[in-house]
C-alpha positions in Angstrom: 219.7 94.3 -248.3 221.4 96.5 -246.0 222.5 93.9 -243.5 223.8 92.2 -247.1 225.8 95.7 -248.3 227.3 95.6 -244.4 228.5 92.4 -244.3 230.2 93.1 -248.4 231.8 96.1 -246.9 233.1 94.6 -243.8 234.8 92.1 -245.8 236.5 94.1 -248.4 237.7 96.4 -245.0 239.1 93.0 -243.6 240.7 92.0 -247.3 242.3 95.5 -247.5 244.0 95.6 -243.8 245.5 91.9 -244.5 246.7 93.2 -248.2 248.2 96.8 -246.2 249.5 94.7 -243.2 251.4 92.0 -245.5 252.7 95.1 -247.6 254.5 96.8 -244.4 255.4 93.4 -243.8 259.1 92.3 -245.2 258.5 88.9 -246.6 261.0 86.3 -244.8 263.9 85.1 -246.8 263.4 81.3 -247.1 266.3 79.0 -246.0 269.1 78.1 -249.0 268.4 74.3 -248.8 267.0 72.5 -252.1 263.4 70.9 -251.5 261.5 68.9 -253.9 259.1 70.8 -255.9 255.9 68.9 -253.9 257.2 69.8 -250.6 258.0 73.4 -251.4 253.9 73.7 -252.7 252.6 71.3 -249.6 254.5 73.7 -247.3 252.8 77.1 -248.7 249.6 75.9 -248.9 249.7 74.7 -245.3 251.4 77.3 -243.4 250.7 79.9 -241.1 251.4 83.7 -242.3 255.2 84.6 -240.4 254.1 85.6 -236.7 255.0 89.4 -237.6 252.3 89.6 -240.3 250.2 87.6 -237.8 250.8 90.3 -234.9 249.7 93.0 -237.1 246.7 91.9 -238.4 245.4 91.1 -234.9 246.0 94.3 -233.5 244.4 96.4 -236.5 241.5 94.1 -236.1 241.5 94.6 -232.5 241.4 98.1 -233.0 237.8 98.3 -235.1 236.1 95.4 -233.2 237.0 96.9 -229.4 238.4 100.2 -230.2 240.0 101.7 -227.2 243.1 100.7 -224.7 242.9 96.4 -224.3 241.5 95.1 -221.6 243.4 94.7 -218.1 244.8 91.2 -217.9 244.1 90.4 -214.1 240.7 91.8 -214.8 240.2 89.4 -217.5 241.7 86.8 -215.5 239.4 87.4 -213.1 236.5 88.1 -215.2 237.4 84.5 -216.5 237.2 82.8 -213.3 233.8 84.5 -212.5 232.5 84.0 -216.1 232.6 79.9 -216.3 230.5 78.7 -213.5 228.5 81.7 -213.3 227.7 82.3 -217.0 229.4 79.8 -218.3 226.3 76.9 -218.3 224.2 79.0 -220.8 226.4 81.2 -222.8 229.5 78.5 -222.8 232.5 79.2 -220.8 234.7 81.1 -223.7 231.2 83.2 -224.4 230.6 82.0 -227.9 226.6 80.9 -226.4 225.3 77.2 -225.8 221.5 77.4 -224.6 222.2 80.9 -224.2 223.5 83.7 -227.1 226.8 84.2 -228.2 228.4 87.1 -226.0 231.3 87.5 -228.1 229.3 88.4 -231.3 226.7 90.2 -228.9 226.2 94.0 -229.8 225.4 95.1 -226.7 228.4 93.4 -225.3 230.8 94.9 -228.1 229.3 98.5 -227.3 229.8 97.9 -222.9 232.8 99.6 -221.3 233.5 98.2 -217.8 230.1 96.8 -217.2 227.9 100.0 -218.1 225.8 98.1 -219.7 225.4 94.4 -219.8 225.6 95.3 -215.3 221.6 95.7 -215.3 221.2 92.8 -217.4 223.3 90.9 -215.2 222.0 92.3 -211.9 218.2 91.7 -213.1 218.3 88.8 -215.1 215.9 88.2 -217.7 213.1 86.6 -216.6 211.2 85.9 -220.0 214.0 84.6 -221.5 215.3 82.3 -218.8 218.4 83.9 -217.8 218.9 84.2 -213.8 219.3 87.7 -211.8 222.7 87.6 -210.7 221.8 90.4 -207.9 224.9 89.7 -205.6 227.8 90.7 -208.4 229.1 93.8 -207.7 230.0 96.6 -210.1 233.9 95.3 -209.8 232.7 91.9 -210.5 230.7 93.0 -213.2 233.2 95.0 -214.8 236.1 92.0 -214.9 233.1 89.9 -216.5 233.3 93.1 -219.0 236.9 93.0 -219.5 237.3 89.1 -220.3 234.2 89.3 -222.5 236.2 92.0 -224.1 239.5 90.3 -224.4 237.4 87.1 -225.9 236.0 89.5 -228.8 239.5 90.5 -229.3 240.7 87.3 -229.3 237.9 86.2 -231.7 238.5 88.9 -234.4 242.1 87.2 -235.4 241.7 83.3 -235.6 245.5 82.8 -234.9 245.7 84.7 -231.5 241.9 83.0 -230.4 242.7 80.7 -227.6 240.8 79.6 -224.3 241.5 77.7 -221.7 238.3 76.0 -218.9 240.0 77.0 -215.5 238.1 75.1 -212.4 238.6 77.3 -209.6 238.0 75.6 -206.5 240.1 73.3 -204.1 239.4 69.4 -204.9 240.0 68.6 -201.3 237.8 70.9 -199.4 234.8 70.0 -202.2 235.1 66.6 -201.3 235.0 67.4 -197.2 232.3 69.6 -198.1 230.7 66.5 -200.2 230.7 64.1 -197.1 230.0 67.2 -194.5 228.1 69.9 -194.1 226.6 69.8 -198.0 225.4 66.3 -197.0 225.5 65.1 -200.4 227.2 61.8 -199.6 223.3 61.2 -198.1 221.5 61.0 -201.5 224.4 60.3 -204.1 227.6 58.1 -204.3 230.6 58.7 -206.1 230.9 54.7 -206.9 227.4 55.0 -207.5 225.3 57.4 -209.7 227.9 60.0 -209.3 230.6 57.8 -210.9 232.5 59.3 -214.0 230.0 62.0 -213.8 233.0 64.4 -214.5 233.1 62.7 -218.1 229.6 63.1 -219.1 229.5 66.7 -218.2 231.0 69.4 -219.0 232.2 71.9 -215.7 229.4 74.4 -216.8 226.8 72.0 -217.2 227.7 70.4 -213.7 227.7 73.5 -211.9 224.0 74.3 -213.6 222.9 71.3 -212.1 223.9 71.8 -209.0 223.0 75.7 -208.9 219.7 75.2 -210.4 218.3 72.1 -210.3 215.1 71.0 -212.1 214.8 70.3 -216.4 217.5 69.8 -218.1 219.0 72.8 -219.7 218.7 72.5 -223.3 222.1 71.1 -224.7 223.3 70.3 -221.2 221.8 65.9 -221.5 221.3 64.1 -219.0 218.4 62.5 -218.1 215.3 64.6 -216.3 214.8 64.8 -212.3 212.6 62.5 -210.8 209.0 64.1 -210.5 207.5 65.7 -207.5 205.2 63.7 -206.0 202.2 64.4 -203.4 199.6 62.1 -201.6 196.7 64.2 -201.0 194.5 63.3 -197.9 190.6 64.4 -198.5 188.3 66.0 -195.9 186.3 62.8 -196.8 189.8 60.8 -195.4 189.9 59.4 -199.2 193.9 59.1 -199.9 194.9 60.1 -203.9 198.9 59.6 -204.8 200.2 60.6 -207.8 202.3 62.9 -209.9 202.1 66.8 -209.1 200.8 68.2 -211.8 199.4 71.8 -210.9 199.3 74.0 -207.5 197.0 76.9 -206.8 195.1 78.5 -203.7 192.4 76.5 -204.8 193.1 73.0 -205.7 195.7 70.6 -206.7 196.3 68.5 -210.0 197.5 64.9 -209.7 198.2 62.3 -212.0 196.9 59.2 -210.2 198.1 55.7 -210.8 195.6 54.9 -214.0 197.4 58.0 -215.7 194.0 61.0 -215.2 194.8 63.9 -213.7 192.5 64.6 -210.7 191.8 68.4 -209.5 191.7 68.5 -206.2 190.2 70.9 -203.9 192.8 72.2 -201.4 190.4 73.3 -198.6 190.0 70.9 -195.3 192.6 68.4 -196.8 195.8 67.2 -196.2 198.9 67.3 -198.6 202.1 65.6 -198.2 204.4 66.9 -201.5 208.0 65.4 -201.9 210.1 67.2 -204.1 213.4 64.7 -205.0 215.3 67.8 -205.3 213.9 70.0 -202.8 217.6 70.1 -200.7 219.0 71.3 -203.7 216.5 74.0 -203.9 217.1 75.0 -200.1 221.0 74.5 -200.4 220.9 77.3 -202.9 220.0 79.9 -200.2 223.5 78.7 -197.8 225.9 77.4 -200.0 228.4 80.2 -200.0 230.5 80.7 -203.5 233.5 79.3 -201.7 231.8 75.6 -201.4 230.0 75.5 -204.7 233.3 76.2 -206.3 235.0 73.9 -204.3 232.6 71.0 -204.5 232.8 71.6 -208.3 236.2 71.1 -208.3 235.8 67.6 -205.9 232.9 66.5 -208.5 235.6 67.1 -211.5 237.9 64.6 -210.3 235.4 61.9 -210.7 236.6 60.8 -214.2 
């Protein structure tokens, strides 16, 4: 009930600032020219309130959703830039949430001023919920991921000043020497191959969460699953069992053999081969540098 008497209240607030904005407003003085009585009605019922009347609303609305002085626009530039292929794979790259929450409607978020905050959320992750420690941002970082999440709330609270635009912030060129170079991707995958038009079944966040952290698909993200991990485990007794890794402990290890049962194995005196499809992905993690995952993104975008 009081969630209910909240949400009645905040809409009377928002009906009376649009009736006090359009009464400061003048109303415009429509052009001398005779229209047809079906146009004239077609033309009210489909247009936009005059841009003054617009302006106003957005910035009383501003004002109670993110009340203070508006955000910085090269930190929200910035903040931009940093939000979509960090953040943007699970909470969408405008912040209204895919597999992850909605940001922009996030309390916590609303209530953070320059990172103060959402920065240990970011710096530590969450763990049980599935969201990545992002240990390496710093405080500036964090606070420009503050200030565009900030200009996106006060963006959403007017519908006709809401706009967002994907930026992809690497260079095409060096992705694409980094493809066939040091990333040694062109080893594994090929861009006529199963790479081709990947750019059109992904979205940029998606692609860069495959490429950061590789493994299940993220929910919403498709595609289809990685290949398993596979082991051939060599017993003390020389007996040979291949199959599908299924479990890993100090003690034993669970395979799915050929005829489909899992098999526990014990670990001790034997010897176990274990090939992981995307274990390079795994190890690139630790020496791509931001510069090269960005710019590979980019390379991987032109692919159409």
């Amino acid at each position: 009930m009081r969630l209910l008497r909240g949400l009645i209240t905040f809409s009377g607030l928002i009906v009376l600032l649009a009736a006090t904005v359009a009464a400061q407003e003048p109303t415009p003085q429509a052009p001398q020219t005779a229209q047809a009585p079906a146009a004239q009605t077609g033309a009210k019922q489909g247009q936009a309130p005059p841009a003054g009347r617009r302006q106003g609303f957005a910035e009383m609305a501003a004002r109670i959703f993110t009340p203070g002085a508006a955000p910085d626009p090269a930190a929200v530039e910035r903040g931009q830039k940093l939000f979509a292929p960090t953040c943007g794979f699970c909470h969408a790259p405008d912040g209204t949430g895919k597999s992850g929450p909605d940001l922009v409607a996030d309390a916590l978020v609303i209530r953070d001023n320059g990172g103060d905050l959402i920065g240990r959320v970011i710096h530590d992750g969450r763990p049980g919920k599935g969201m990545p420690a992002f240990a390496d941002l710093s405080a500036a970082q964090i606070g420009d991921i503050s200030a565009f999440l900030h200009a996106q709330i006060r963006g959403a609270a007017n519908r006709f000043a809401y706009s967002f635009r994907e930026v992809v912030t690497g260079n095409a060129r060096s992705g694409e020497a980094y493809f066939n170079g040091a990333g040694k991707c062109n080893t594994c995958h090929s861009v006529t191959g199963d790479l081709a038009g990947i750019a059109g079944r992904y979205q940029p966040p998606d692609l860069q969460a495959r490429l950061v952290y590789p493994g299940p698909s993220f929910p919403g993200a498709g595609g289809p699953p990685p290949k398993p991990v596979t082991v051939t485990v060599t017993l003390a007794s020389g007996e040979k069992v291949s199959g599908r890794l299924v479990s890993e402990n100090p003690f034993d290890i669970g395979v799915r053999d050929e005829s489909g049962s899992i098999r526990s194995l014990p670990i001790d005196g034997a010897r176990i081969e274990i090939h992981d499809p995307l274990q390079y992905h795994k190890e690139l993690i630790d020496t791509i540098s931001d510069t090269e995952m960005h710019d590979l993104l980019a390379y991987l975008e032109t692919l159409k």
